[in-house]
N, C-alpha and C positions, 0 to 999 in steps of 0.2 A: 341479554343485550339485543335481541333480536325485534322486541318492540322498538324501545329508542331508534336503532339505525333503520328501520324500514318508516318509523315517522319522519327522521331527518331527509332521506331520499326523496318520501314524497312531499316534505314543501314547498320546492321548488315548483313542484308542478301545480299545488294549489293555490300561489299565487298567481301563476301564468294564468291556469285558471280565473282568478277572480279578476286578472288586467283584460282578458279577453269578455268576461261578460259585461266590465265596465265600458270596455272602447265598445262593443255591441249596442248599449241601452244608450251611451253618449250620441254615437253615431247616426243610429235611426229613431232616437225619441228624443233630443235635443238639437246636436246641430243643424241638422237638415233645417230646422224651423229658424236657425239663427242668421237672421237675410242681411244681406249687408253692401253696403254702396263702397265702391273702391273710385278714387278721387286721383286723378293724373293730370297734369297741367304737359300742352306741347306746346314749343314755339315754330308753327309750320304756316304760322297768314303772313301776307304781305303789310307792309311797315306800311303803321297808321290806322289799320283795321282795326275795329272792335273783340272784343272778344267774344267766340262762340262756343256755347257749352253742349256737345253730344251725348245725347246718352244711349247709351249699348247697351241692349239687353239681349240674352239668347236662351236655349235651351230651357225652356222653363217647365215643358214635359206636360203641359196642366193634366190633370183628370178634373171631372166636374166638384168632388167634395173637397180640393185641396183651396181652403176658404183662406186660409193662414197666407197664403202664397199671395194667392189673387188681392186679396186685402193690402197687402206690403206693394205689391204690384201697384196697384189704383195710387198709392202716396207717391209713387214718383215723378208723378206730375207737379208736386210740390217744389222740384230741384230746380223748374224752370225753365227746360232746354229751352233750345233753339232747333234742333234736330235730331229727332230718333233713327238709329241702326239697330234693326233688327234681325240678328243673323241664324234664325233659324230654330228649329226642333222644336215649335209650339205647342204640339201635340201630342200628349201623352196618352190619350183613351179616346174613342169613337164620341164618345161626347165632352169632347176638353175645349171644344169652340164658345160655350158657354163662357167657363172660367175665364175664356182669353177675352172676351169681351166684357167682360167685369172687369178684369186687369188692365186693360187699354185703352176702355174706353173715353177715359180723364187727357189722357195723349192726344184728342181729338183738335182736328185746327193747326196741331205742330206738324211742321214739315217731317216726312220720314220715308224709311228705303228699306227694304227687307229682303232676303235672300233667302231658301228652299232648306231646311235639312232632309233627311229622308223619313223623320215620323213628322211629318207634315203630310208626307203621302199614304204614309202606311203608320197600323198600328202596332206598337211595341210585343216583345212573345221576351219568353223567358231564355234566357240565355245562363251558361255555366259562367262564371264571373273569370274564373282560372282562365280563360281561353283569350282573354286579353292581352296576356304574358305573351303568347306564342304571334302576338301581328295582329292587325286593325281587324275589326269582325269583320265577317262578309255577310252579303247578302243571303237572308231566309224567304225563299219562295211562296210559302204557305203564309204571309204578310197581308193582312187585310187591309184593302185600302180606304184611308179617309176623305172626308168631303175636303178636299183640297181649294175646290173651287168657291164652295163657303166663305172661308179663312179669306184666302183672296176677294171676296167681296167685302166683307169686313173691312180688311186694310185699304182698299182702294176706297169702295164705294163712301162706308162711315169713317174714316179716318184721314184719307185722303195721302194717301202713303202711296209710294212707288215701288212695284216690283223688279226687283232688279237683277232675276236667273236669265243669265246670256243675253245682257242687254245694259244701253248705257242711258243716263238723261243728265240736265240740265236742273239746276234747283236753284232758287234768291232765297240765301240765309241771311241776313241784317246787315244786305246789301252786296252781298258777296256773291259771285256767281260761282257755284259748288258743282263739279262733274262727278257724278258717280258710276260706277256698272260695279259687275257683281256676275257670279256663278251660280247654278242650281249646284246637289253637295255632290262635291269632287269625292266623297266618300265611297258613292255608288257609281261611279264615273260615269254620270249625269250630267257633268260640265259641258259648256260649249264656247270655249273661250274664244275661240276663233271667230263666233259672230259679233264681237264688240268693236272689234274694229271700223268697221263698215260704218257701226253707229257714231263713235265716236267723230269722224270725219264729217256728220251733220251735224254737229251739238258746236255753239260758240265760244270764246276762249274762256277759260279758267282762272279762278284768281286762287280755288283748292280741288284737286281732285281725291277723291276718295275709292280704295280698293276694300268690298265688300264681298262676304266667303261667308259660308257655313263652315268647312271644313279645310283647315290649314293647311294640306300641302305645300310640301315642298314648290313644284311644278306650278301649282297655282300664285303665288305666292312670287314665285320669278318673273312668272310671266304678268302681273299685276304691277311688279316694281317697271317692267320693261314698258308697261302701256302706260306710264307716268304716275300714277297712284302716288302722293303726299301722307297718306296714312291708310292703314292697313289693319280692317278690322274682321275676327272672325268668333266664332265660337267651337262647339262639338265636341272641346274633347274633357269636360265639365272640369278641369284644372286638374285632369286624373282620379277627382271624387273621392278618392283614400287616399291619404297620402300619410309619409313621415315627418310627422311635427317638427319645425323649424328647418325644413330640408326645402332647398329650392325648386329641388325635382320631383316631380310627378312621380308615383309607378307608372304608370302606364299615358300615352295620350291618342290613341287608335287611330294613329295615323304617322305620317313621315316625320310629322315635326321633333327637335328635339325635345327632349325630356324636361328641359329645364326653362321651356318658354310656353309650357303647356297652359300658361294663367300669368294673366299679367301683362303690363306694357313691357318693351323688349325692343329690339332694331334687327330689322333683316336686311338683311346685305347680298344685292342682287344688279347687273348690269351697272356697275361701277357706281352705285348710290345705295346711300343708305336710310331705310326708310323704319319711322316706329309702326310697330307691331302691336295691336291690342288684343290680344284673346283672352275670355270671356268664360271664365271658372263655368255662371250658366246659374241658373235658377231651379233647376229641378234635377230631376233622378228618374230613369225609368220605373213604372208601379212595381215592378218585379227584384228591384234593388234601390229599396228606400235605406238610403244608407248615403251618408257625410262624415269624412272623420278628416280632423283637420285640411279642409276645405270647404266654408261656408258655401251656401249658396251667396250668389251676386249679382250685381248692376255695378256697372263704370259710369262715371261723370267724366268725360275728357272736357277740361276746357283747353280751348283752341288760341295761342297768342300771336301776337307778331313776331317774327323769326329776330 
């Protein structure tokens, strides 16, 4: 009897087994490559305006050989916008400025605004993935730093995008005068919220103002709804990147926000208004944890309506 009951005992464990090498090879050799457009409609313009379609992109991590990425990337010009948000973590390897310029280049002529993550400055190291559980990572010292000032010429110089870390402007989207500003990543508390004000008091009135982040704080995030912000977009916390199939919540999203608004449109509620939220699952993975499990990579289309 002692064959049978020690096989019975162990099949339990040889199928966990064979679920765990399956979510493995689904995770890092299918989904990550399964890119995909998430489609929201707001009603936040003033009656009578056109519709404006934004498109969010964030985190896309490049390294130079991630062809797959940058390829999907370059068709999203196809969607049409009217303006690009870019919220950050373009940079996955010392040479991913490449990749982003294959990726973006098609975006060229469209209005757009872009805000800092912290691998835009530095480049990615290997981290224990468990240590997530325990609160947002912290900063690693030994962080080498990238051509940040590159990147920024690319979005200004060839694209003609606005940066918008601790700072506000003035933008004509299809006739609409759009105010945006935006934080460097509140991650690294890098923010400087307090210099928008200033700016904002030179910039003309608004018919939408737009609150732009890398990283969703709470704090950010108030203080955003309080400086009038219409919409409220960020990325960073890659929708949680693993998650539990059909669960609304993230495991993790490295940072204040709650669990369950880590991906996706959502409403924050802040100085007695209530403003939508878009965060931004994100396009990549760092080199060091290529891994997707239900959470595709993604791009938002927000179109914009009259209220």
């Amino acid at each position: 009897m002692t064959g049978p009951v020690v096989k019975a005992a162990l099949a339990p464990l040889g199928v966990a087994g064979a679920a765990a090498v399956g979510a493995a090879v689904w995770g890092m050799g299918i989904e990550r490559y399964l890119f995909t457009v998430r489609y929201h409609a707001l009603r936040v313009l003033p009656k009578g305006a056109e519709p404006v379609r934004i498109l969010h992109v964030s985190d896309a991590h490049m390294a130079p050989w991630q062809h797959r990425k940058q390829e999907w990337m370059a068709r999203l010009a196809e969607l049409s916008p009217d303006l690009v948000v870019n919220t950050g973590d373009n940079l996955g390897h010392r040479d991913g400025l490449t990749g982003i310029r294959a990726a973006l280049s098609p975006l060229r002529g469209i209005p757009g605004l872009v805000v800092h993550g912290s691998n835009d400055f530095q480049e990615p190291a290997p981290r224990n993935p468990l240590r997530y559980f325990l609160g947002p990572s912290g900063n690693l010292p030994a962080h080498k730093h990238l051509d940040v000032d590159a990147l920024d010429r690319f979005f200004t110089d060839d694209l003609g995008w606005s940066v918008l870390d601790d700072t506000a402007v003035s933008v004509e989207v299809k006739g609409l005068r759009v105010t945006a500003f935006g934080v460097n990543d509140a991650h690294r508390k890098w923010d400087k919220p307090e210099l928008i004000p200033p700016v904002l008091g030179t910039l003309p009135s608004a018919d939408l103002t737009l609150g732009v982040m890398h990283a969703p704080y709470r704090r950010t995030l108030d203080t955003f709804v309080e400086l009038g912000a219409d919409v409220l977009l960020a990325g960073h916390t890659h929708g949680g990147q693993v998650r539990v199939p059909f669960s609304r919540k993230a495991l993790v999203s490295n940072c204040d926000l709650p669990l369950d608004q880590a991906r996706g449109l959502s409403e924050w509620n802040a100085a007695g208004r209530t403003v939508p939220l878009n965060v931004s699952a994100g396009l990549g993975h760092s080199i060091y944890a290529p891994v997707r499990f239900a959470c595709r990579p993604e791009a938002s289309l927000l179109t914009l309506l009259p209220r």
